[in-house]
N, C-alpha and C positions, 0 to 999 in steps of 0.2 A: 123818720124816726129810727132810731138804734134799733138791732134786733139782739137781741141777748139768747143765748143758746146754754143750757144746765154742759159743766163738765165733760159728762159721759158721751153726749151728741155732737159735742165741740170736737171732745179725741176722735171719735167715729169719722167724722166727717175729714178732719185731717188724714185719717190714713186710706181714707178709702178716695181720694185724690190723689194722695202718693202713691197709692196702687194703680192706678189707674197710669199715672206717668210714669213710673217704673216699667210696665209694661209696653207702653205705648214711644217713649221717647228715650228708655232706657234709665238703668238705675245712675250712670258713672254722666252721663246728660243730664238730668235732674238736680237742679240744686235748690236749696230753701224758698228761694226765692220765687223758683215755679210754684212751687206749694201754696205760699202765701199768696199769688196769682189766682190759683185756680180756685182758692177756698174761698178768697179777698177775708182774709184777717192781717193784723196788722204783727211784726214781727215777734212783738210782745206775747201774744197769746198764743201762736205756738210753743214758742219758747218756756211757755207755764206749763204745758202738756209735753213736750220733748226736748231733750240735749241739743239732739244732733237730728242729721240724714240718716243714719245708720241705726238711731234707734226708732225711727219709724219704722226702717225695714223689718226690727228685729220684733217688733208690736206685730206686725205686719204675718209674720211667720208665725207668730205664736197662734195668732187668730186661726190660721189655718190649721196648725195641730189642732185647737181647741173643736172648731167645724168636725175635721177628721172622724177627733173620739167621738165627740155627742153621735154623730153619726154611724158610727159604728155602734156605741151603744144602744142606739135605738134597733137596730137590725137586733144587735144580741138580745134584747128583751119580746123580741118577736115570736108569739109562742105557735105559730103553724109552720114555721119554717124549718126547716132538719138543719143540721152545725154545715153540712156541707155546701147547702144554698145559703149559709148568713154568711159562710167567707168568699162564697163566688159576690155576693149583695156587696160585700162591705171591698172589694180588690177591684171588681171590672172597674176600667176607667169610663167617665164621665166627662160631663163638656165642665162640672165643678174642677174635677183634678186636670183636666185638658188647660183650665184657666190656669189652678195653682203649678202646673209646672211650668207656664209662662212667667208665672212672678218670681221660680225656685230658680231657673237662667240667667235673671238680673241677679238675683240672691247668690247667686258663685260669684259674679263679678265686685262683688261688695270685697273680695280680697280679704276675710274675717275668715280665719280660721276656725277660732275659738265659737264665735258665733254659730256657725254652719256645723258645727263638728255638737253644739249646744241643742239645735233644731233637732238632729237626728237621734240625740240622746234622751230627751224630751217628748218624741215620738213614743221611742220604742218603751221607756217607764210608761207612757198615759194607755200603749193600746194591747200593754203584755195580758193586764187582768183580764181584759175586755174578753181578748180573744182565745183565754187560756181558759173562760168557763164555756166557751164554745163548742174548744178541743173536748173539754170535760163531757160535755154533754152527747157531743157525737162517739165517745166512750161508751157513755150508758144507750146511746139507739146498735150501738154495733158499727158505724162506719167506721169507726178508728179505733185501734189497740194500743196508744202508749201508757208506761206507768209514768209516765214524767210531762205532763201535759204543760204548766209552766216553762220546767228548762228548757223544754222541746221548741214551743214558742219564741223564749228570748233567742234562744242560736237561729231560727228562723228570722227572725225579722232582723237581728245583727248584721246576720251575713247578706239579707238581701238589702235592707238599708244602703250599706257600704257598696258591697260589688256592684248593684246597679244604681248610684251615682254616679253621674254624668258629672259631676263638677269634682273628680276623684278619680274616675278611669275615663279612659277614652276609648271604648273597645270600637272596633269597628262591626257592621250591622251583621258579619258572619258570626262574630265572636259572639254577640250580645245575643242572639238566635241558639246556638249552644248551647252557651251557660242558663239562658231562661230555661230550654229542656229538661238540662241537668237538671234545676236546682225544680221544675215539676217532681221529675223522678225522687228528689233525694225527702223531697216535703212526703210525698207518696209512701216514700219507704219508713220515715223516720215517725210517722203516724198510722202507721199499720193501713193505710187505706186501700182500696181495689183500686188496679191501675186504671188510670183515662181520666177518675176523679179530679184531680189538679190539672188537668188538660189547658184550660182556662188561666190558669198563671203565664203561662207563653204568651200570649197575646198582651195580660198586663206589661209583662214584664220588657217586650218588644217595641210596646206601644202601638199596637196591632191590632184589630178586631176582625172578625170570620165575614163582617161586610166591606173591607176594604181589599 
């Protein structure tokens, strides 16, 4: 007997196949064809749910900004937490973002400018509010003193967006050890905070943790 699958669970299942081989056998390796392998749908019904290779990947990314905010969101509604443990909550890496930057590696080699340049732009709009009633709030406990808790946020997440891009600079592991310092100190300054606060950004930003 057929199995018929609703829309929403069809797309799902398609990309989370594509994800899975993206990862595993590479994006520029991967062609439709695995897809439909792995899924066993017939050309036809992907084709009703996506264009192309590329716009799986770009469904694919979204999902993950999408994961991201909710996620952050939920720390930011978190009302035992102080502003400065909802951004250690919402920054250390995890085996989730350890995943997503295995899928963000394929995601360069997709050779889409616009695309990739799309993901980080998309980012930084979904997680400015998030993390700018944060700032706000760590204002009112005393850990931090800006009057511009907003602007302050978007030039933070801009510049670390971009400078620490791996598919945009290629620093090598003294340089990227530096600049994650630097760009502690500059969060620290630019937020009025007590120094050592942001300590925890180095490690993100290195891809480091104090157990390795």
């Amino acid at each position: 007997m057929r199995i018929t699958k609703d829309s929403d669970n069809r797309k799902k299942e398609i990309m989370d196949a594509a994800e899975l081989l993206f990862v595993t056998k590479g994006y520029t390796q991967t062609t439709v064809n695995n897809i439909l392998q792995e899924v066993g749908i017939a050309k036809g019904t992907f084709y009703h749910h996506f264009q192309s290779k590329e716009e799986v990947m770009d469904a694919i990314v979204n999902r993950f900004i999408k994961q991201a905010v909710d996620s952050a969101q939920n720390i930011a509604n978190t009302h035992d937490l102080s502003a400065p443990e909802k951004l250690l909550y919402i920054f250390m890496p995890n085996q989730e973002n350890q995943h997503k930057k295995e899928v963000a590696e394929q995601f360069h080699t997709v050779n889409n400018a616009e695309m990739h340049q799309k993901s980080i732009v998309e980012t930084i709009m979904q997680l400015t509010p998030i993390i700018t009633t944060i700032i706000e709030q760590g204002n009112k406990e005393g850990h931090f003193s800006t009057p511009f808790p907003k602007e302050t946020v978007e030039f933070l997440l801009v510049s670390s967006q971009f400078l620490f891009d791996e598919g945009i600079f290629e620093w090598t592991p003294e340089e990227q050890m530096n600049k994650a310092i630097a760009f502690s100190h500059i969060i620290e300054t630019t937020l009025g905070a007590k120094k050592g606060t942001f300590d925890f950004i180095k490690d993100v930003l290195t891809g480091s943790t104090e157990n390795d």
